[in-house]
C-alpha positions as CSV (number, residue, x, y, z in Angstrom):
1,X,0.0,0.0,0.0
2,X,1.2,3.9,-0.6
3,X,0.2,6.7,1.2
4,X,-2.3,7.6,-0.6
5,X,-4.1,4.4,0.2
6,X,-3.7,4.3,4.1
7,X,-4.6,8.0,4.7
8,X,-8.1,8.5,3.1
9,X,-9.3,11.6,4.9
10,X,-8.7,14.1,7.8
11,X,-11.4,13.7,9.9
12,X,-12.8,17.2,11.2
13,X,-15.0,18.0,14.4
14,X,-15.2,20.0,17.1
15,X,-13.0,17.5,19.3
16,X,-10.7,17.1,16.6
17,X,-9.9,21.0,16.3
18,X,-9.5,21.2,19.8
19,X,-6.8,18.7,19.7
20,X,-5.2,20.2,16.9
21,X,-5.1,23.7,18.7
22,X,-4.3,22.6,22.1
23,X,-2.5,19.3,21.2
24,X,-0.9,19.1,17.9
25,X,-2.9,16.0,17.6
26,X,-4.7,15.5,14.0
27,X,-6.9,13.0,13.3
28,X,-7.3,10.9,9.8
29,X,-9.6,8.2,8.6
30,X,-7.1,5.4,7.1
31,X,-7.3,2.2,5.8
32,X,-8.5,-0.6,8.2
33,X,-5.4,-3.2,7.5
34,X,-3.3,-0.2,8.3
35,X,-1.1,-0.7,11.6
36,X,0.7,2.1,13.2
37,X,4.3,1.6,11.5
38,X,2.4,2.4,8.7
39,X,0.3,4.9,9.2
40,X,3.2,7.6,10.7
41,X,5.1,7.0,7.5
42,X,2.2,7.7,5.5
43,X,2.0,10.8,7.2
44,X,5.5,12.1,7.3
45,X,6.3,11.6,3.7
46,X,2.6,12.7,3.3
47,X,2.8,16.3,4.4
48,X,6.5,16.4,5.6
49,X,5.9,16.4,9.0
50,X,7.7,14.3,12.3
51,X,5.1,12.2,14.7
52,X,5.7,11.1,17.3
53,X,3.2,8.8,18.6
54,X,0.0,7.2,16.9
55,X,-3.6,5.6,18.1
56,X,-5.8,4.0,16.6
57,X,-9.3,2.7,16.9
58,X,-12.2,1.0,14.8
59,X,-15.3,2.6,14.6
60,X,-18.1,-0.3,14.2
61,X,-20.8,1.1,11.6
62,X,-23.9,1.7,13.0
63,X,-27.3,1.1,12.2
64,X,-29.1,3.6,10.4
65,X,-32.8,4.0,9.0
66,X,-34.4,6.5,6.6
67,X,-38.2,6.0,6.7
68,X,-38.9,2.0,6.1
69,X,-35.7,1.5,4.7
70,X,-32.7,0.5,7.1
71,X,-29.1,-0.7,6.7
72,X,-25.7,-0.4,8.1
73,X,-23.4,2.6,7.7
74,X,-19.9,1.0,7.4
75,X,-17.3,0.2,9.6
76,X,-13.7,2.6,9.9
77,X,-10.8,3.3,11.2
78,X,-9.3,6.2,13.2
79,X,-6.3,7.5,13.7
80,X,-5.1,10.2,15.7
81,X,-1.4,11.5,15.3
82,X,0.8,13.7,17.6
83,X,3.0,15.9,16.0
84,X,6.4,16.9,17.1
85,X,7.1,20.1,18.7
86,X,6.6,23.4,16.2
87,X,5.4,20.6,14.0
88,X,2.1,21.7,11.8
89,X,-0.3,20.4,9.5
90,X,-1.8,23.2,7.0
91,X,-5.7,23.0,5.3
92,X,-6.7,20.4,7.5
């Protein structure tokens, strides 16, 4: 896998600002056969950037309903990635 296939998205919410702001933590949707190792290289040679630490966790998809129909949103992945020291990530 490249880069480009473990890191699918930046995930953004309110929690996920705050730890960007107060933390230099970022958070990123990636690819659920990703491990850590993985995923910080994908992100250094990514946007150029050293981290230093890395968790992860899977989101189980949920169940979801729109009028009689229902189904299953899907299942993810979640990373969130500390950043060194003067370290930053720009338009995310």
């Amino acid at each position: 896998m490249n880069a480009y296939d473990i890191i699918k998205r930046p995930r953004v919410s309110e929690k996920s600002v705050y730890g960007q702001t107060e933390n230099n933590q970022y958070t990123f949707e990636v690819h659920p056969q990703s491990n850590k190792r993985e995923i910080k290289k994908a992100v250094e040679s990514l946007f150029e950037v050293k981290v230093v630490k890395v968790n992860t966790l899977n989101k189980r998809g949920k169940y979801r309903r729109v009028g009689r129909s229902q189904g299953i949103a899907a299942a993810w992945k979640k990373a969130i990635v500390t950043l060194a020291e003067g370290d930053q990530i720009e338009g995310v």
